[in-house]
C-alpha positions in Angstrom: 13.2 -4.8 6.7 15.1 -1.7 5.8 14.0 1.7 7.0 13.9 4.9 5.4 13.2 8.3 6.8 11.0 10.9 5.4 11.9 14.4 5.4 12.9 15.7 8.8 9.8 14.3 10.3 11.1 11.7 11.9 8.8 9.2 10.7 10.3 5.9 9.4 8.7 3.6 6.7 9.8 0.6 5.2 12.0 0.8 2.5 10.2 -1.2 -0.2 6.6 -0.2 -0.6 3.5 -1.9 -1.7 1.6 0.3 -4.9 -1.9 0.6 -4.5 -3.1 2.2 -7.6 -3.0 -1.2 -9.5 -5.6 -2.4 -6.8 -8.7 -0.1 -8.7 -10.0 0.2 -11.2 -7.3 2.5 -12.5 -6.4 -0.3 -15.2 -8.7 -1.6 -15.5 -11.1 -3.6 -13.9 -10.5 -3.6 -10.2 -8.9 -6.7 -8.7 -10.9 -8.3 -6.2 -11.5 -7.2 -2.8 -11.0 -9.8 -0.5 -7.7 -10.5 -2.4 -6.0 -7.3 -2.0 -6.9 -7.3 1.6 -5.0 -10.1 2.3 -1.9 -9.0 -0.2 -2.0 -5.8 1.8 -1.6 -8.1 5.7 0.6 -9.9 3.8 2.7 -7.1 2.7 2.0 -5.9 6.5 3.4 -9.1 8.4 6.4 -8.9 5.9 7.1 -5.5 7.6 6.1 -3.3 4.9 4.7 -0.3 6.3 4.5 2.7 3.2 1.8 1.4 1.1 1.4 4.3 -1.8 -2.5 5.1 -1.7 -4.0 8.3 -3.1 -7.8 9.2 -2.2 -7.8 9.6 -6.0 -7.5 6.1 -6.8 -10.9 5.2 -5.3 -12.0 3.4 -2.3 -10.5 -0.1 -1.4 -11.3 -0.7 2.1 -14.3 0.5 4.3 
């Protein structure tokens, strides 16, 4: 997996990303738990590490 740095921070993410938002209920209703946990260690184990989250967008994990 590609790598991309942000700002001068030195941190490194992957360069694809997994979107979040889609995972509330943002657009509906909101997709169903246990699922998007295990899209999200999917996403993981494919070495995707910048998943786009916002507080806003509710809680999906506790």
């Amino acid at each position: 997996m590609e790598k991309r740095k942000l700002g001068n921070s030195g941190l490194e993410v992957s360069a694809l990303g997994l979107g979040c938002m889609s995972m509330t209920s943002a657009y509906g209703p909101a997709a169903d738990k246990g699922e998007m946990i295990k899209l999200m260690r999917s996403a993981h184990d494919k070495g995707v590490t910048f998943f786009d989250t916002a507080e806003a967008y509710g809680p999906l994990c506790k």
